[in-house]
N, C-alpha and C positions, 0 to 999 in steps of 0.2 A: 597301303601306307598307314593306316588307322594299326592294323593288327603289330606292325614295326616301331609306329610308337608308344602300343599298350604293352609290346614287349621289352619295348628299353627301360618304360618307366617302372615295370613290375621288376626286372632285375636290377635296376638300381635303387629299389626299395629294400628287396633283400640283398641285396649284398650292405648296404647303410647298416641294417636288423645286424647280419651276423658281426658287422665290424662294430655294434654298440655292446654284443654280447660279448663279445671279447676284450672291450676294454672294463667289464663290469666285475670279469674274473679277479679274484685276488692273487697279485702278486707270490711267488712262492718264497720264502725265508731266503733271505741272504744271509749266509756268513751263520747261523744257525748250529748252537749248541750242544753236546751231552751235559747237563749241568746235575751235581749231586746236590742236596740240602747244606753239605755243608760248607761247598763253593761260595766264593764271596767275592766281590768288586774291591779292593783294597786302595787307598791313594796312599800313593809311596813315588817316593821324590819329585811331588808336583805332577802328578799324573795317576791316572788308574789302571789300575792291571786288574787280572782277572787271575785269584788266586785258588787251584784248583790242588785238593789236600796240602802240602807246603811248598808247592811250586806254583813260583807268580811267573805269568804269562802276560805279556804288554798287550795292548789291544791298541786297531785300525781303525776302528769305527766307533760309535758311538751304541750304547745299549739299550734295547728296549726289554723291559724283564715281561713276563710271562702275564702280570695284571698288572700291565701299562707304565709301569716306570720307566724315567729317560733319565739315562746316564752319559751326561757330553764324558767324555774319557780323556778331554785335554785338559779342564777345566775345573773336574769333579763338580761340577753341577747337576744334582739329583732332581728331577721335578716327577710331583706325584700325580694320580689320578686327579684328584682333585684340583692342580691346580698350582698348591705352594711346591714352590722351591726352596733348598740348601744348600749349600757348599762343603763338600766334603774338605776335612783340615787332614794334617797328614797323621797316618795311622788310623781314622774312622772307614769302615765300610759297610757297602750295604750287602745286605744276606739276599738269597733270590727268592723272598718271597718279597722282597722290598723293605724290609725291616733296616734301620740305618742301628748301628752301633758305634757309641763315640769312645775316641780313644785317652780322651782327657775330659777332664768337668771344664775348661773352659771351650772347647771345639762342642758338644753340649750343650752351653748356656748359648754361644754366639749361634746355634743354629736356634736357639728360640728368640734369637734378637737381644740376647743379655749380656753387654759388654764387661758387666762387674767381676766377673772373675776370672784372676790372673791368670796369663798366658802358663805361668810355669806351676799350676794346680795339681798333681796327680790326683786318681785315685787311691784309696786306701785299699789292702791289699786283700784280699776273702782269704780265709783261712778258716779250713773246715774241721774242726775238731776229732779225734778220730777214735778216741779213747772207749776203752770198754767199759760197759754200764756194770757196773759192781753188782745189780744185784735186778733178775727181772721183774720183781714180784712191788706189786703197789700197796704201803698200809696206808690203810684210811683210816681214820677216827672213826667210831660208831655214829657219830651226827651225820657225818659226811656219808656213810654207809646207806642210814635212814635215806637221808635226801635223794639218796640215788637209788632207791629203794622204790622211794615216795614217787619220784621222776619218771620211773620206769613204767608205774603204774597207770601214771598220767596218763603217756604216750599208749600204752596199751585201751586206755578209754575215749580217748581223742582217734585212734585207728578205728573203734566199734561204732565210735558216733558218724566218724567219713564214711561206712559203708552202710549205715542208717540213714544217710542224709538223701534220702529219695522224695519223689514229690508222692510219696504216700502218707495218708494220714496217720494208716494205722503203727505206723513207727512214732509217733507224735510220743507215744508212752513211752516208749522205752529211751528216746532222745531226753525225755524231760527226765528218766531215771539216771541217764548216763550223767545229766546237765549237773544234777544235785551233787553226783559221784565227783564229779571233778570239782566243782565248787567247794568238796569236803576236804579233798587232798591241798587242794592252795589253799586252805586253809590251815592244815596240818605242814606247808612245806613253808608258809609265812608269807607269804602274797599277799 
């Protein structure tokens, strides 16, 4: 009778053991990804899609990105590691490293809590200049030459005194010769 209840209670000690270790396991991804860098979460008509190169894809779930960001996908509500929350406006999305980009300066200011600026604000437009440089070569003045002459030298005595700078004494000499050198130069460069 003893041996019949040291066996029942050791087998429902391990079987308790294997059914804690099984619920300790993680969960495997649902619903789980190929995402590229430059895939993004977009909110477009009161909702968020999952816009993968220029094909927007509606999403079922809610997102969790890769370093813990939550994406409600009915709502556009982003909450960060941290803690804060924002609301995505329409056209703002977040990139997958978590990075939010807004799509107007006032969807921008309301996500830092700033009512003051007009719903209908755009951006101003970038426009990158594209023109050829007429000519590659730089004149300098002869001062500005010196300086950069003078400058050069500097750096070249500031480099001999970093790799003098040891807890040896016997560098003391030549550190206090470098010290003088450069103290002669900002003088000569107007310091």
């Amino acid at each position: 009778m003893k041996k019949l209840l040291f066996f029942l209670a050791l087998s429902s000690v391990l079987g308790s053991a294997k059914q804690a270790a099984a619920q300790s396991k993680t969960a495997p991804l649902v619903g789980a990804i190929e995402a590229n860098s430059s895939d993004r979460f977009l909110m477009q008509n009161g909702s968020v899609v999952l816009v993968q190169g220029r094909r927007p894809t509606p999403l079922t779930k809610n997102v969790v990105l890769a370093n813990g960001t939550k994406i409600n996908y009915k709502s556009g509500i982003v909450e960060f590691v941290t803690g804060k929350k924002t609301t995505l406006q329409e056209g703002d999305y977040v990139k997958m490293n978590g990075d939010i980009v807004f799509a107007t300066p006032a969807s921008a200011a309301a996500a830092r809590g700033n009512n003051s600026v007009p719903a209908t604000a755009q951006y101003d437009p970038y426009v990158q200049q594209t023109g050829a440089a007429t000519s590659t070569t730089v004149s300098a003045t002869p001062m500005e030459q010196q300086l950069t002459t003078l400058l050069t030298r500097k750096i070249e005595l500031l480099n001999q005194k970093i790799s003098l700078m040891t807890p040896n004494p016997a560098n003391q000499a030549a550190l206090d010769k470098l010290n003088q050198q450069i103290q002669s130069l900002d003088a000569q460069i107007g310091r």
